[in-house]
Structures are given as structure tokens and as C-alpha cells.
Phi, psi and omega in degrees: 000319189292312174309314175305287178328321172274350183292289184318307183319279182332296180305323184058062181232160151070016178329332171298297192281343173261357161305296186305315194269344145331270209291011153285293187297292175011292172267345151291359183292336175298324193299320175327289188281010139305294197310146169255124178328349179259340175290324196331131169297164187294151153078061177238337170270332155324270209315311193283336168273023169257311158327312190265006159286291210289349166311298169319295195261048157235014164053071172228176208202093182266144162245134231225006205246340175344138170302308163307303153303351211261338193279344196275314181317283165342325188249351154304299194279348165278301191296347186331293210290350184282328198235071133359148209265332179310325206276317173300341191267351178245348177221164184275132195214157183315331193271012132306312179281005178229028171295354174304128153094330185302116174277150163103010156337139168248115190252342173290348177252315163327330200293328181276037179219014152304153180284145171352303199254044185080358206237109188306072155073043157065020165269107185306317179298324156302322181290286203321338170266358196257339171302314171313312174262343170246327191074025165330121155294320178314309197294324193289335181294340170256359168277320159314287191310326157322311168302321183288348176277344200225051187328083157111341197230175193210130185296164175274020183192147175163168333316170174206065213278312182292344165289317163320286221278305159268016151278335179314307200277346173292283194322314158317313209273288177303000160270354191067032165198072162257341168305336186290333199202031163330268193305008166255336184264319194288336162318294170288354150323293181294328183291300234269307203272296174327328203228048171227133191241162167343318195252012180085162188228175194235201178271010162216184186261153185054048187273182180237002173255120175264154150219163171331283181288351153287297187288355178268305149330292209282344177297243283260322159312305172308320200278328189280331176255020142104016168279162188251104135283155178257142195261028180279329183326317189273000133345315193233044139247040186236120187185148173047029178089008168227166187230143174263148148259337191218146166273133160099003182308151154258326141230181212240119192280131170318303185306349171273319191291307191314308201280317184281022176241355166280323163347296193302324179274018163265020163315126135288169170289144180076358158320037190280025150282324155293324167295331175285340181268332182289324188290359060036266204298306195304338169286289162322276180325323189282292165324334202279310182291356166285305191300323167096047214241344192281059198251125169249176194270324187238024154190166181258119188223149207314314193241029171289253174040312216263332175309297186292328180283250204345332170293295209294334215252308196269056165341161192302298178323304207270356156326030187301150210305298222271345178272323171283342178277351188271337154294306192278021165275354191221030162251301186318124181249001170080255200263315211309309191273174205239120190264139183265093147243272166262344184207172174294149181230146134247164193237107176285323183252059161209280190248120153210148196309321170296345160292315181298293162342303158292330200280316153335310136281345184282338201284344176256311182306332187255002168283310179308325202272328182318298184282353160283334165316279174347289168323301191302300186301304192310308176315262207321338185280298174277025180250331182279326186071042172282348187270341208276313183289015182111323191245129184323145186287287164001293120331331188281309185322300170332275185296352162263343160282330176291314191297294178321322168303322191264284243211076169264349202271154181293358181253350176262019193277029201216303170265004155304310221271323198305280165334321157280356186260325174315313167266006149309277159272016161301273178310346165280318180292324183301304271223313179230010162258337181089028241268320189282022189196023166287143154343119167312296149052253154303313249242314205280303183275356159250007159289251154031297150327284167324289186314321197280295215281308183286347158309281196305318208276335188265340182264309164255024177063019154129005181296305217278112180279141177278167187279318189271111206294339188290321193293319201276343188291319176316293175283345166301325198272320202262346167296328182273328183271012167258326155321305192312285211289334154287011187257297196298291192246017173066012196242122160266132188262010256252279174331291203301341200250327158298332179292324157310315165299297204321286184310330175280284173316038161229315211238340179058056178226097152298325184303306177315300197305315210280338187265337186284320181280324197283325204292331194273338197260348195286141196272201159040247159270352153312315195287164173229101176311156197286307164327305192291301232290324182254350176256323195293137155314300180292316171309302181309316182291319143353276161336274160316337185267308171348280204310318194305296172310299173317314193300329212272312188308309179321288159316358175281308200295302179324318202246059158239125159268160167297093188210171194320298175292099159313156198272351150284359169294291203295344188293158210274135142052244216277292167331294145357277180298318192295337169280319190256355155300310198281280161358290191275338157316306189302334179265008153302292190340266175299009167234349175262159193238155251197158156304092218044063182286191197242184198266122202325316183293347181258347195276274190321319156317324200291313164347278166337311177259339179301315190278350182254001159270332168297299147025273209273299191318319183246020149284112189280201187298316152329291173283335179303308159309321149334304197274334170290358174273327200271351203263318181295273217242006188262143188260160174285102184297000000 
């Protein structure tokens, strides 16, 4: 309003109309100090008292004595001095995007700090006073050509192809229905990696202005979707032991904090820039949510609050895909939310009621099939009389949400089931033979069985009774899932997968059996032959670190009570660090991609279970039931 009222004034047109918005701002000018200083638009302690000097001398008569106006005045002369006019006229800095109005320009030297396309740090209203004050073709050439793509007006920034392109692909993959759109994302993935630099990227391409939260987003995409970034990048958001979004920021955005501390956990090993940005981020935040403080600079949203807790409470390992989108199905605000730049904004193709909409329905359509699974897993539990050998239907619950949670599409019900009957009768055997504290012996003759009763039953339809009912439940179950899958693909999985029981009943690395039955029950370029499963390298290296973790997380899971702390919060130390060491090797692993590598879904399985044994560890009993109650069965409205 004030910009206008001064336009008219300057122009000396329309007196009527610039007397009504005088006596407009006039009696709105109070408002200021209502409003909270984190809503503030971008550049807005620049811009409005360089507006309202030039209001003054055209003798318009603004009041200037506000309490609000006076904190805006205040936070002008803190960024002055972080960004000093000598350092803005030689290198490119945030305050390019806020020149409207700023007197004492040197403008033959700004002109060498435009952008490509012509444009002050991609701000139509900054070019446009820089057009106003130089008569620039450049400036006019982006100014033009915009108005005319956005017929007659111009958004308050743009482009804003690379922010666009990776929130879109955040938003999806947390909503649970970026499977829906692989090849539009991997699209936008691959657009995000051309124009990503040493230094991090802003929200559009080939700027010379980097910030935190674009490049801790797109550094955290990339790697997950198996590109080699250097995590030195967040180096040159760094000074004196804090991380920054902008040099010369006056203040610090959660949501800049937020990303960068989910960045931070797609750590390798030896990365300690990043070990420094999670004790950084996770220290902001955390204060911000005591305080009750959890207001950002750049979007209004349905739910931050409830974002930043689920980050801060659920770590990344202990994440499972169907338990974090069933928050952020009650996070996502859709149309409603609004993004803050020079003005309120919305991004349509980052939040909109049709995504919610699909996410919603796919997230219920695959909940229903999840509880007919259940149903089927219940039968089969008491038809086997597995509950009779020691493990509680209580455990049964468990262990089919962690799969279902982890391995949710409806296309994947074939190595779900595979999986829960597995650790299913993993933990029965265990549970009622004691099996790690058996005789050699003992230990020998229900080998020994097992070997005899799965021979006679798979050769001969079913003459040979077994002594042992765990034993005969056993060969029924790997007889039946080497069916589904020689029926579904056309593959026997019979051998490889007793040969897997075999090795689990000698060596007990559960982690092993569960990741060898899902790559083998897996369909298409998914499965993994018995060959790839014993020559390939990388599968072997894989192998190892999965079991390594896994070993360590078990007695953690064993020795956990119900109490406050899951036993990797309480765990010692030396301990700790050896799980998320161990941790972040697999996930070099499974995220860097290698010479005859092997195919990203089989990579990823290993993944699956390390993280649904991390899980279990650190979550206690309590929040597990919370979540099988909210992921399983409470439906999404």
C-alpha cells in the first residue's frame, strides 16, 4: 500500500486515491507491533524504511514512532552491518533481492552482480527499481519477458525451478505415493543435479547466492537417490561452530535448520561436517520446541510443530516409510498452506489438496489390504498352533507392522508375508527350544529333521510325518511361499531358501535369513539368485554390515523394558557410536552406486531390515503400540 501511495504521490496522479491509502496505512500502521517478527516478509526491514524515507521526502506524512516500526528499523541496522555496502556492491548477497528504495547505490558496480537472466537475485521488484534507476536492457528483458508469461503481473520471485522441483519430490515420497511418479521425480532429481554446485544451490539455477535450505534439501535427495555429492558443501554454511542459511542472515529459519538436520542423517562414515550439523540443528530445534517457538520466516503451515517433533522424537534409522507418512498425512496443510516471500505465495505444485487426496486414498486402500493380511497372518498363527510353542499374538501384532510399515505396496504382499512368517517362526523356535543354549546334540537332531521332514515333504507330497510340530509348521510354510512365487514368477525358490533356514539354525544371524527370504521372494529385477546371493561382491559387503548392525541392535531389543527411553537413547556410549557407525556404513553402501552394481530394490532391502531392527531397539513398547494401533488400524480421515 505504502509503495503504491508513493508511486501515485511521485507520478502526482489520482490525489484522491493517494489521500484514502494515507489514511489507510494511518490507521493500520499499529498492526505492526502485533504481528510475529517470523511471519515477517522477505527483505521487508530493508525495503519498508527505505519506502518510508522516500514517503518523507515527498512530504507524505507516515508515523514512524511505533514500537514495531522501531524493532524493523533495528533489524535493518543488524543486516546493514553483517552486510556492509562496500561487501553488497562486490560480491552477490541477499540484499540484491531487496534494493527497492535503497539510496546511495552505486549502480555501475551492482550491474556486474546480475544474474544470467537478467534479474537482481531472480526479484522482479529489485530489478524493476534497478531498471527505474539504470534504464538496464537486461533488467527489462526479465522483466518483460515475465509479465508477459504471467498476463500482466509478475510472481514475487521467480523462477523458482529448483526449489519447486525438490519439494515437489520431498512432498510426494512423504505422503507415500511417490511410487506413483518415479519417472517425473527421478526427472526432477536428475534437473536438481545439473545445476548443483560445490557450494550448494538457492531456489533457482545458476545463482551466486547459495542458501542452507535449498542445498541441505537437495544434498539429502540426491544421495538418496544414489548421486555422489560431497557433504563439504555445508562448509560454506559454517563460522565460528554455527550453520547458517544465508551469510549476513539477521535471523535463523527453523525450516533451514529442519532440512538441515534431516540432511544430516544420510551421513557416511567419516563425514564430520555433518556430525556437527545434526548436534547444530538438533540443539535449535529442540530449544525452539521448549520454547514453543516453532514459527518459520518462509511458509505458514498447517503443522510445523508436529514435523519438527517427529524428526526430533523418530530418527531417520528408526523411520518407517508408512509410520512417517500417517503423520504427515495429519501434517500436510494442501491448499491452505502459504509460503512468505515478499509477499504471501502459494507453490501448487508442492502443496495441494490433490496430492492429499491421493495420498489419502492410497493410504487407506492399502490399510484395508494390510488388515486383511492380518486376518490371514492370525489364521495361519492358530492353525499352525505357534502361539502353543511360546510366541504371544502380541509379538505376532508387532512383527507384521513392522513389515507392513517398512514393505507397504500391495504388490509387495508376497515378500511381506514371506517375512512375517519368517520372523515368525524364527522367534518360535527360539522362544521354545532356547535354541542358542540347546545341546550340540539337540541342536543336531532338530537339524537333522528339519533336513529329513523338508527332503521327504517337498519330494514326496506329504507321506513323511515330522516328530515335531515346529518342524512340520516350518516345512509347510517354506513349501508354501516357494509356491506363491513359482506360481507369481515363475521362479523355485525352494532350495535357496532352505539353504538359508539351514545357515540360520548353524550361525543364528537373523538379519541374514530375513534379508535372503525378502531378495529371493522379490519379483522382476528384483530377486536375487542363489548365485548373485553367494559371488556378487557388493552383496556380500552388504551382508556384512546389515548382520554387524543388526547383532549389535538385537541384545539391545532383548534387554528393553518398558520404560520412558527405547535402549539405543540409554545405551552406553561406546555402544551408540558403534550402531550408527555401523549404520552409516550400510548406508554408503546402499546409496553409492559401484561397478556391476547390484539393482537399487535389492540394495535397499538390506537397508529394510537393519532400519526395522533399529526400530524396534529404540523405540520402547509402549510407542510401538501407539503406532500399531495409528499405522494399522486407525483410518486416515
Amino acid at each position: 500500500s505504502l509503495a503504491c501511495v508513493v508511486a501515485l504521490k511521485s507520478w502526482n496522479v489520482h490525489p484522491h486515491k493517494t489521500d484514502k491509502g494515507i489514511s489507510f496505512i494511518k490507521k493500520n500502521m499499529f498492526r505492526i507491533d502485533e504481528e510475529n517478527l517470523e511471519h515477517m516478509p522477505i527483505g521487508f526491514e530493508v525495503a519498508l524504511p527505505s519506502l518510508i524515507d522516500i514517503a518523507k521526502k515527498l512530504e507524505i506524512d507516515i508515523p514512524d514512532e511505533t514500537r514495531g516500526l522501531r524493532e524493523i528499523y533495528a533489524r535493518r541496522e543488524i543486516k546493514l552491518k553483517k552486510i556492509p555496502r562496500e561487501i553488497m556492491h562486490q560480491v552477490p548477497t541477499t540484499l540484491l533481492h531487496s534494493l527497492e528504495g535503497m539510496a546511495g547505490l552505486v549502480w555501475e558496480k551492482l550491474l556486474k552482480l546480475q544474474n544470467e537472466d537478467g534479474s537482481f537475485l531472480f526479484s522482479p521488484s529489485s530489478t524493476a527499481f534497478a531498471l527505474q534507476q539504470t534504464r538496464d536492457d537486461n533488467c527489462l528483458k526479465y522483466l518483460t519477458n515475465h509479465i508477459h508469461k504471467f498476463n500482466g503481473g509478475v510472481p514475487n520471485v521467480y523462477p523458482v525451478d529448483l526449489f519447486e522441483h525438490l519439494w515437489a519430490a520431498d512432498r510426494l515420497q512423504r505422503l507415500g505415493v511417490s511410487r506413483y511418479f518415479q519417472p517425473e521425480i527421478d526427472e526432477c532429481i536428475a534437473y536438481v543435479h545439473r545445476y548443483w554446485t560445490e557450494k550448494g544451490i538457492c531456489w533457482a539455477r545458476n545463482s551466486e547466492v547459495e542458501d542452507i535450505d535449498d542445498t541441505a534439501m537437495g544434498f539429502r535427495l540426491l544421495r538418496l537417490h544414489g548421486y555422489e555429492v560431497s557433504a563439504d558443501v555445508f562448509e560454506h554454511f559454517k563460522s565460528g561452530g554455527e550453520f547458517f542459511c544465508f551469510k549476513g542472515q539477521s535471523t535463523q529459519a527453523v525450516t533451514g535448520m529442519y532440512n538441515l538436520y534431516r540432511a544430516s542423517q544420510v551421513m557416511f562414515p567419516g563425514e564430520n561436517i555433518l556430525a556437527d550439523a545434526a548436534r547444530f540443528s538438533a540443539n535449535f530445534l529442540q530449544e525452539k520446541r521448549a520454547n514453543n517457538q516453532l514459527l518459520d520466516k518462509w511458509i505458514i503451515t498447517k503443522d510445523l510443530p508436529g514435523e519438527v517433533g517427529y524428526a526430533l522424537d523418530v530418527p531417520w534409522h528408526a523411520s518407517l516409510p508408512r509410520l512417517e507418512t500417517r503423520f504427515y498425512l495429519e501434517q500436510y496443510g494442501g491448499d491452505d498452506d502459504v509460503w512468505i516471500g515478499k509477499t504471501l505465495y502459494r507453490m501448487p505444485y508442492v502443496n495441494n489438496n490433490k496430492y492429499l487426496e491421493l495420498a489419502k486414498l492410497d493410504y487407506n486402500n492399502c490399510q484395508a489390504l494390510h488388515q486383511d493380511e492380518w486376518q490371514n497372518i492370525k489364521k495361519w498363527y492358530r492353525n499352525c498352533n505357534v502361539g502353543e510353542c511360546g510366541l504371544p499374538e502380541k509379538s505376532l501384532v508387532q512383527i507384521y507392522y513392522v513389515a507392513a510399515a517398512s514393505i507397504f505396496e500391495p504388490e509387495k504382499s508376497q515378500q511381506r508375508l514371506a517375512w512375517v512368517k519368517t520372523e515368525v517362526l524364527m522367534k518360535t523356535i527360539i522362544s521354545h527350544f532356547e535354541f542358542q543354549q540347546l545341546p550340540r546334540q539337540q541342536k543336531r537332531a532338530f537339524l537333522e529333521e528339519f533336513e529329513n521332514g523338508s527332503i521327504l515333504k517337498y519330494t514326496n507330497g506329504g507321506r513323511y510325518k515330522t516328530k515335531s510340530c515346529l518342524v512340520g509348521t516350518l516345512v509347510r510354510t517354506l513349501n508354501h511361499l516357494s509356491l506363491d512365487i513359482l506360481l507369481a514368477h515363475g521362479r523355485d525358490i525352494y532350495q535357496p531358501l532352505k539353504n538359508a533356514w539351514r545357515k540360520w539354525m548353524r550361525e543364528g544371524d537373523d538379519a541374514e535369513l530375513l534379508v535372503q527370504t525378502l531378495n529371493l521372494s522379490g519379483g522382476g529385477s528384483c530377486w536375487a539368485s542363489e548365485e548373485l546371493l553367494s559371488s556378487n561382491p557388493k552383496y556380500g559387503q552388504l551382508l556384512k554390515a546389515t548382520i554387524s548392525v543388526c547383532k549389535k541392535l538385537h541384545p539391545s531389543q532383548n534387554r528393553k523394558v518398558n520404560g520412558e527411553d527405547g535402549c539405543i537413547r540409554s545405551a552406553e556410549g561406546t555402544a551408540k557410536l558403534e550402531i550408527e557407525s555401523d549404520m552409516q556404513e550400510l548406508v554408503k553402501l546402499v546409496m553409492t552406486r559401484s561397478l556391476n552394481d547390484l539393482n537399487s530394490e535389492i540394495k535397499h532391502n538390506f537397508y529394510i531390515i537393519a532400519r526395522s531392527f533399529y526400530y524396534v531397539a529404540y523405540c520402547n513398547p509402549s510407542r510401538i503400540s501407539f503406532h500399531v494401533s495409528k499405522v494399522l488400524f486407525e483410518r486416515v480421515l
